[in-house]
C-alpha positions in Angstrom: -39.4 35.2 15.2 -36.6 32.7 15.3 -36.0 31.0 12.3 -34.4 27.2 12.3 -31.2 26.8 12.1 -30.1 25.2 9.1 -27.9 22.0 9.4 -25.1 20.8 7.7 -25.3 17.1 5.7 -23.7 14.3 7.8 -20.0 13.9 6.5 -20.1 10.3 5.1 -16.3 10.0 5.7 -15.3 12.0 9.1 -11.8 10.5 9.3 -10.6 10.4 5.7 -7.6 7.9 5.4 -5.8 8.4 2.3 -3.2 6.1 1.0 -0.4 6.6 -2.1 2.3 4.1 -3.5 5.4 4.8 -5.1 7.5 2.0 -7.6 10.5 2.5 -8.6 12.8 0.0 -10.5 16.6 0.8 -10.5 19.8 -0.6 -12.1 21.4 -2.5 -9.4 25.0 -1.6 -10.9 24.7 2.2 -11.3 21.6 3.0 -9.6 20.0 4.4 -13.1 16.1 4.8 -12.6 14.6 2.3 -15.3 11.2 3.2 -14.0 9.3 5.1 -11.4 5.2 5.4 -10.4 3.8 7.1 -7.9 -0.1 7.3 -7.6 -3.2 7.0 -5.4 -3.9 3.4 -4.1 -7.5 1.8 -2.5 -7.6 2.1 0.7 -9.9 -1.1 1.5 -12.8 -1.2 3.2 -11.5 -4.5 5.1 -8.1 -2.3 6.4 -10.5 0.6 7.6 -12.4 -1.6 9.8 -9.3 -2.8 11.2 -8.0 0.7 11.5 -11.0 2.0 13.4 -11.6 -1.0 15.8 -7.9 -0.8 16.9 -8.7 3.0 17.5 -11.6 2.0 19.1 -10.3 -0.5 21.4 -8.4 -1.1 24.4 -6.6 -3.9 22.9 -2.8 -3.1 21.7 -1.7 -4.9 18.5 2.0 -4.6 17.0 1.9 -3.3 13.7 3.5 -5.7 11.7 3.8 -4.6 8.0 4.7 -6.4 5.0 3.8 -5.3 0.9 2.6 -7.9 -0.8 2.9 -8.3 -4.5 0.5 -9.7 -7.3 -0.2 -10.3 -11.0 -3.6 -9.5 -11.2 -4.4 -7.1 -13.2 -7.8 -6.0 -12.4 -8.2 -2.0 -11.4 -8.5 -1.6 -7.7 -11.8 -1.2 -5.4 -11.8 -0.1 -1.9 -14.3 -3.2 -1.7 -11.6 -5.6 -2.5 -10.2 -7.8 0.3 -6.7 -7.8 -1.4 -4.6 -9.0 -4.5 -6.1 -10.4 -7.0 -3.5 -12.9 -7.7 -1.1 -13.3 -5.1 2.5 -13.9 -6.3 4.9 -12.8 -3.7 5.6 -11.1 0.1 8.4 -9.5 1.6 8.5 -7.5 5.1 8.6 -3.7 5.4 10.0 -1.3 7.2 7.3 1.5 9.4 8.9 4.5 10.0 6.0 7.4 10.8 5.8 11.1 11.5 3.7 13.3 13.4 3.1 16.6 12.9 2.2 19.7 16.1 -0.5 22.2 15.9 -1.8 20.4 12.6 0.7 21.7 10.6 0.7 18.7 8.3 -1.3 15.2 8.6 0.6 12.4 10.1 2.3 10.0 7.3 2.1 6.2 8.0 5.5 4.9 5.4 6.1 1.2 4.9 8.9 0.4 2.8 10.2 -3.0 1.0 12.5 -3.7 -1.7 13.4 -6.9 -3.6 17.1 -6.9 -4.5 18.6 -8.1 -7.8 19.7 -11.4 -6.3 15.7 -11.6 -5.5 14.5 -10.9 -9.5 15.5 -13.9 -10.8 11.9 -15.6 -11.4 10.8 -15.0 -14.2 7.6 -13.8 -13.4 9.3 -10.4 -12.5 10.4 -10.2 -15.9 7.8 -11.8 -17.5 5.8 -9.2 -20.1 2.8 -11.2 -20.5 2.3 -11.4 -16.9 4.5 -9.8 -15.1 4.0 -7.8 -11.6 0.4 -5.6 -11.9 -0.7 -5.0 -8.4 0.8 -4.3 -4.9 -1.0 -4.8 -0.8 -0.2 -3.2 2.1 -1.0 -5.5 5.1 -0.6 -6.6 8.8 1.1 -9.8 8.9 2.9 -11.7 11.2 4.9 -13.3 8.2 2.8 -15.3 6.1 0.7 -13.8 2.8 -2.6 -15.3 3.9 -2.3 -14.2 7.4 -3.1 -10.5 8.3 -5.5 -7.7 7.0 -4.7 -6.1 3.8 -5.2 -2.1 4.2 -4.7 -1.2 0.6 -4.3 -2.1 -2.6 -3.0 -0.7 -5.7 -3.6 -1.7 -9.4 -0.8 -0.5 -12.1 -2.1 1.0 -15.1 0.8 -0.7 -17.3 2.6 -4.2 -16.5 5.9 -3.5 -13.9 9.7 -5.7 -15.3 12.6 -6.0 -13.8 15.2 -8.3 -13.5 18.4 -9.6 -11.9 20.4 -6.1 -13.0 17.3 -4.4 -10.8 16.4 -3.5 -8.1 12.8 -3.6 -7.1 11.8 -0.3 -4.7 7.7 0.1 -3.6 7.0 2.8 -0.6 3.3 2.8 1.0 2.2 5.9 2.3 -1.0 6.7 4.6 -2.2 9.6 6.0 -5.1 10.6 8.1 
């Protein structure tokens, strides 16, 4: 008698996209580490439509990155759209490895910094509001252009000021 086989429960993620920040802010005169994060980030729903229709379609788009920055502080969602409270943008730099026979996922880095002669508003140093939340998105140079992929909420108000310098690294995988 054959018995049924029994089957597995639909996967409600297949192609799990992961996504981690790191924030470092460093003494632009002797390159002392006044403070580092590194954590998980959102990766929003809104970015992983976009990710799977480019996969999905015949149509080439440029990659154009930027990291936007924000001062909301409100924990992030993958439901979010993107910052909370926009407060500044600034271009980044893609660089991405791939990996043979699967020996380790490929890694999707954008990079951005904001140097010391860029800290002089005072809403980077600005305790009571100061920077809380950071965006990775496709832009062609303009904040409200774009689709923000993901989004990341500190747990404790980011400084810095002109004697910084301001470092944030995006990382994706698949």
């Amino acid at each position: 008698m054959r018995t049924k086989k029994s089957r597995k429960p639909a996967l409600t993620e297949p192609l799990k996209i992961r996504g981690g920040i790191e924030i470092m802010v460093k003494n632009a005169l002797t390159g002392e580490v006044v403070s580092h994060d590194k954590d998980e980030n959102a990766v929003l729903y809104i970015g992983r439509n976009w990710i799977m229709n480019k996969v999905a379609s015949t149509y080439t788009e440029t990659l154009w990155a930027g990291i936007k920055i924000g001062i909301g502080s409100t924990a992030a969602n993958a439901t979010d759209t993107g910052l909370k409270t926009y407060y500044t943008y600034r271009a980044g730099t893609i660089v991405s490895t791939t990996q043979a026979a699967g020996a380790a996922a490929p890694v999707l880095q954008v990079k951005a910094s904001w140097e010391s002669n860029l800290l002089s508003d005072t809403q980077f140093s600005n305790t009571d509001g100061g920077i809380w939340e950071f965006c990775l998105a496709n832009s062609s140079g303009h904040h409200t252009s774009g689709t923000n992929l993901c989004r990341y909420a500190s747990a404790s108000v980011i400084t810095c000021t002109t004697s910084n310098q301001l470092l944030v690294s995006y990382n994706l995988s698949f």
